[in-house]
N, C-alpha and C positions, 0 to 999 in steps of 0.2 A: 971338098964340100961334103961329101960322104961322113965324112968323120963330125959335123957340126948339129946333123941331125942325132947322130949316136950321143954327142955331147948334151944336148937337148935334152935326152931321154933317161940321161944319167940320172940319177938322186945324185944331189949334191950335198957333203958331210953333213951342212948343215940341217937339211928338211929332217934327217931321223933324229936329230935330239928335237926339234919343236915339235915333231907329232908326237912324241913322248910324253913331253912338255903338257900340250894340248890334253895329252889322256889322262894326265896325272892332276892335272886342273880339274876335266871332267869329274875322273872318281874322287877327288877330292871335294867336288859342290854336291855328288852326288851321299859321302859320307857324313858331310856337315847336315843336308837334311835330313838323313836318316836319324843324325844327333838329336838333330830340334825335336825332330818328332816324340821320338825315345823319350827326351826329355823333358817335354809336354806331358807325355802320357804317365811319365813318372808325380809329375806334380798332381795330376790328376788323379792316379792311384793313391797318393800321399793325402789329398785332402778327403776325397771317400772313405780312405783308413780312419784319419780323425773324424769323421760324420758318424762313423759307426763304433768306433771307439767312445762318443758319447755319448750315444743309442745305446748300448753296452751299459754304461753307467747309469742311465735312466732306469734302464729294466730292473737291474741289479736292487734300484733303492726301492722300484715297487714292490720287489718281489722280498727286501727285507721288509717293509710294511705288511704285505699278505703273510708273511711268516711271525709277525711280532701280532698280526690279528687272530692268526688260527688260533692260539692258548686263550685268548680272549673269548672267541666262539665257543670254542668248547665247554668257556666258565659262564657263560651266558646259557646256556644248554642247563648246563649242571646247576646253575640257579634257578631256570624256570622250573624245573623239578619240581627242587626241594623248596618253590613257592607252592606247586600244587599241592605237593603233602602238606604242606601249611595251612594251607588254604581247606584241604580235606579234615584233616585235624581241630579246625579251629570250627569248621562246620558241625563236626561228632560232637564236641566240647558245647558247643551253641546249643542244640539237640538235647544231651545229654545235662546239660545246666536248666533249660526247661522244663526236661523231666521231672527234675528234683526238686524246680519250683512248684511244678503243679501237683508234685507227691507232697510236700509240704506244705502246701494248701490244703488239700483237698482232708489230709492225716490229719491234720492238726487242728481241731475246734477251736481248743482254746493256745492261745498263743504265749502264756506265759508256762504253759508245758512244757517239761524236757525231758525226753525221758533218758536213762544212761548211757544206752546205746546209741542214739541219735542226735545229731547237732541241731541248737536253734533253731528253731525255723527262720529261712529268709524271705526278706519283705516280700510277699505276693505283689504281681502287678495291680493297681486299681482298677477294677474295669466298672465304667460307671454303667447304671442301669438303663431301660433302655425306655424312654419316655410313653413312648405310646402300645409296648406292650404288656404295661403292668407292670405293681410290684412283685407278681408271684412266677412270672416268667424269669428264671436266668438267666446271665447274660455268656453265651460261650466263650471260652477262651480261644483270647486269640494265640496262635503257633506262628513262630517265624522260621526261616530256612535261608541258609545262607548259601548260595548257590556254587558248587564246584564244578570243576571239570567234568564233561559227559553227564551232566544235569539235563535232562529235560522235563516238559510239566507232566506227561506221563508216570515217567519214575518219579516224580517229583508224589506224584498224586498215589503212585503206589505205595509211596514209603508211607503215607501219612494215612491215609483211608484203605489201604488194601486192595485196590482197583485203579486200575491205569484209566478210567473212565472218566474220573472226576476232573480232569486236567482243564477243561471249560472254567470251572470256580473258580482255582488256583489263579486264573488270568485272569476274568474277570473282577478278581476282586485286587490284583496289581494292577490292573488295566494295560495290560502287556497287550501288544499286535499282536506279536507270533512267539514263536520259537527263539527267534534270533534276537529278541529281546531279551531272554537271558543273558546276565552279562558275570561273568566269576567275580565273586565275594562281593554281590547283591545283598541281602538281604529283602526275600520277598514274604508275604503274609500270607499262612497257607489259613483260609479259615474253618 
């Protein structure tokens, strides 16, 4: 009887291949999750990749639009310029064409005068007289100004009277609010 307990206590051939068995089952459920997960995480990384990968392409087409607009800006830049020299120019011209109106008026008595060195005279503006102060009162000529860049009725007032004081008239008689009434290539009546 001795010997039945020993036999008892034996491992018998069989028990060491199924606990083998058993462990190799185990790390085997244990490697197949490891799989899925892996392999979860991969699809995951996979679809982030393409999320960003069109993010990528988005930027790319704003940033060829901000690039096809900077040569744009700059030509918009470099047009406003050479609208204000234009704008300055055609001012001078304006200016300088009244002069020559009101030198041709004023020079020339008679109007079928010419003399060699000087052109035609051209048509003087009409300014009709002025009802209720008589025939022997003149009537002043009126000046116009065509308003540039960094115009205000100060210098407006200096260019034309010699004093930055006058700049009250110049309004009143546009009926300008303010300042910020001035608007570039105006034409207002300095009188």
């Amino acid at each position: 009887m001795a010997l039945c307990p020993l036999l008892a206590q034996t491992p018998s051939p069989a028990a060491p291949a199924e606990k083998s068995a058993s462990d190799a089952e185990s790390k085997l459920a244990v490697v197949l999750r490891s799989y899925a997960l892996l392999d979860a995480e991969a699809d995951r990384l996979k679809s982030a990749n393409a999320r960003l990968i069109g993010e990528k392409a988005a930027l790319e087409a704003k940033l060829a639009e901000v690039q096809a607009a900077v040569p744009l800006a700059s030509q918009v830049s470099g047009l406003r310029d050479q609208l204000r020299q234009t704008q300055a120019q055609m001012a001078a011209y304006a200016e300088e064409n009244l002069q020559l109106r009101n030198k041709v008026a004023l020079g020339s008595a008679d109007s079928n005068r010419v003399t060699p060195h000087q052109p035609a005279p051209l048509a003087a503006p009409v300014v009709a007289p002025d009802p209720t102060t008589g025939p022997t009162a003149a009537a002043p000529a009126s000046r116009t100004h065509v308003v540039v860049a960094g115009d205000t009725l100060a210098k407006i007032s200096q260019a034309y009277y010699g004093t930055p004081n006058r700049w009250s008239e110049i309004r009143e008689a546009n009926q300008l609010r303010d300042e910020k009434s001035l608007v570039i290539g105006r034409t207002i009546i300095v009188p």
